[in-house]
N, C-alpha and C positions, 0 to 999 in steps of 0.2 A: 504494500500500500504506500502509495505516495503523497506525501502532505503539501501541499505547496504554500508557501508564508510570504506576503509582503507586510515587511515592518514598518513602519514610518511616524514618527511623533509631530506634534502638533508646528511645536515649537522647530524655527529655520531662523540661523542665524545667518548665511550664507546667502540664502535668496529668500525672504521673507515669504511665508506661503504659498512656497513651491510647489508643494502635495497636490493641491487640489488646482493649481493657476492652470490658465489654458492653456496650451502647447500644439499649435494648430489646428485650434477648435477643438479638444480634447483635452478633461484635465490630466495633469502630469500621470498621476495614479494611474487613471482609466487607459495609459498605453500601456502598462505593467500589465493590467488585468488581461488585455485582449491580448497580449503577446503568451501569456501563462496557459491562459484559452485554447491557443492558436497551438501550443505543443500538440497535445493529444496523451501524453503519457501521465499528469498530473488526475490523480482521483477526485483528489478536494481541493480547494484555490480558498484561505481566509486571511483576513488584515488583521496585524495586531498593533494596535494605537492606542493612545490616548486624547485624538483630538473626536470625536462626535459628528464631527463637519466631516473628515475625511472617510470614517466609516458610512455617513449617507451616500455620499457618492461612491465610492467604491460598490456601495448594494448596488446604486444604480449601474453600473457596467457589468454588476453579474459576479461580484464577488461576498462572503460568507463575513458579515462582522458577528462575529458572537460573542464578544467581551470589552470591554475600555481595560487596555494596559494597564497593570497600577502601576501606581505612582512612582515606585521606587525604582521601576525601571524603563521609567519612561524621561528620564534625566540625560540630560547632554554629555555627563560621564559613563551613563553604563554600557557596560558591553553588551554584543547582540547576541553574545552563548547562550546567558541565562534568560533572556526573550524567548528564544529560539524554545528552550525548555520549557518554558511555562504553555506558549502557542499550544506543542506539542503534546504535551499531559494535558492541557483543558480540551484539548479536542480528542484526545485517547478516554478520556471521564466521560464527557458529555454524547460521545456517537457509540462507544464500545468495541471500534476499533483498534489494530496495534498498528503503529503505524512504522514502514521498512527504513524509509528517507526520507529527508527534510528537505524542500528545495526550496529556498530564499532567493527570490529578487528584486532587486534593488529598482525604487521608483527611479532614483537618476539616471538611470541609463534608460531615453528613452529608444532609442534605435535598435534596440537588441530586437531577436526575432525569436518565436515559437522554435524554430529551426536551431537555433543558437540554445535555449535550454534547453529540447529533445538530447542534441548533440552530449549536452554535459551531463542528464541522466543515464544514457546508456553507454556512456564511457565507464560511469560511474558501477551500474550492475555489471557489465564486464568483466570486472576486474575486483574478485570479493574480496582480496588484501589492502584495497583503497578505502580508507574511510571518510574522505572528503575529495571531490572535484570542483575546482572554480576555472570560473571561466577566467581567460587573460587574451593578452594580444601582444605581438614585437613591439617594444616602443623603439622610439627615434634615435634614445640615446642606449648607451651600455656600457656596466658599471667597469667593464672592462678596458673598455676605451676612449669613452668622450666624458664620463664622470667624475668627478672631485669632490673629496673632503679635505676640511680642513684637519692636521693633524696637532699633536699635544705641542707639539712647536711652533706650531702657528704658520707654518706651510702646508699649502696647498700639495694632495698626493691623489692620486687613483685609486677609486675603491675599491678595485677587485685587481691586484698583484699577481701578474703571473710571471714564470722564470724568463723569460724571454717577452719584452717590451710587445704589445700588436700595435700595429703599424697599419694594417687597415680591417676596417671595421667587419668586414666580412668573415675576418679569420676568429674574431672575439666567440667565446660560448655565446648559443644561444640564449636570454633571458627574457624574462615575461614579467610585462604592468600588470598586476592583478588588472581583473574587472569586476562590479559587484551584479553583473549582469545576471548569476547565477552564482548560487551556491549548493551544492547537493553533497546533504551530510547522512552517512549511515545512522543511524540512532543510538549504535554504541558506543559512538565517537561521543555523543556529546554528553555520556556519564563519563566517558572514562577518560576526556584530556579536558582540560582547564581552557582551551581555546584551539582555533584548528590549526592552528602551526606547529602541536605537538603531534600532529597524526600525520598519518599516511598520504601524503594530497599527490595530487596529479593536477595539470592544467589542461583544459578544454579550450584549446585555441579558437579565438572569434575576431573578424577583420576588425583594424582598428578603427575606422572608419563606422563602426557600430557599436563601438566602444566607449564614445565620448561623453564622461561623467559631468554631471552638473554638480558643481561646487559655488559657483560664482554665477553673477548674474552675466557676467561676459558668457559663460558656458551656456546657458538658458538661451542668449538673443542668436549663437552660432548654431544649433539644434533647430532652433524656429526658423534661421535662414536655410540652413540645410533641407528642412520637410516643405519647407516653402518653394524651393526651388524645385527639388524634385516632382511634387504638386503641376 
């Protein structure tokens, strides 16, 4: 059984009332829903919030609000593990089902596609030694080549040191931008690690060009020129 969870709290500091704002004529939300829709592998699709506003509209495109988030973890510090837990057990209590995997996707990425989270649940059942799959993409830069930190001496150095300097970008390990386009977590994972960077993970590569997260309101107005254009 597959549970599929979009998280999202009331509160945006980043784009004020992103959640629910239109996003070419669609709010934010309502592309999460029809894209969760759109997979075909997902059994249940529910929002776990604390704002009231965003669980009415999320009913209305056809998603499952059956609780207001409390409070304690509905805070601009909490982590999304123990969200992720509670979603899960209220909906294991209230249907009487057990549920296999969790799949979480994130309202900011609006361009992900049904296609893009099918791809990272059945990477996911594949492979029963993986207890988490996220999606990601190449990014631009690489820690192996174009990146810097700064070091205890206050020079600039390369993040990722290897024996022999790379000299062009091609030859660097490949590495991957997360994306929160999806998340698809075994349900053992999420008793038995503290967060999913202590498990098993694998990446489900997605172009980056559908990858593009909203953080900023620069991100929001680049998203609406983008669907606009294509439009």
């Amino acid at each position: 059984m597959i549970l599929g969870t979009i998280c999202c709290r009331g509160g945006s500091k980043g784009v004020p009332g992103k959640n629910v704002r239109l996003l070419n004529g669609i709010p934010l939300i309502g592309h999460t829903i029809l894209q969760a829709k759109a997979c075909g592998l997902i059994d249940e699709l529910i929002i776990s919030t604390d704002s009231p506003e965003i669980g009415r509209v999320a009913v209305e495109y056809g998603a499952s609000f059956p609780f207001l988030r409390p409070f304690d973890l509905a805070s601009d510090t909490a982590s999304k593990w123990p969200v992720f837990i509670h979603a899960l057990e209220f909906f294991e209590k209230e249907s009487g089902r057990t549920v296999d995997y969790l799949v979480d996707m994130d309202v900011t990425v609006p361009l992900k596609t049904g296609f893009d989270i099918e791809k990272a649940i059945q990477l996911a059942q594949s492979r029963p030694d993986v207890d988490v799959v996220i999606t990601g993409y190449e990014p631009e830069r690489n820690p192996y080549f174009n990146m810097m930190e700064l070091a205890d001496t206050g020079y600039a150095q390369i993040v990722k040191k290897s024996e022999k300097p790379i000299v062009r970008r091609q030859d660097a390990p490949i590495v991957y931008s997360l994306s929160p386009a999806a998340y698809v977590i075994k349900k053992s994972a999420l008793y038995e690690f503290e967060h999913w960077s202590k498990a098993n993970c694998l990446i489900s590569p997605m172009p980056r060009e559908r990858a593009i997260d909203i953080d900023t309101e620069f991100d929001f107005q680049l998203i609406e020129f983008i669907l606009q254009n294509k439009k």
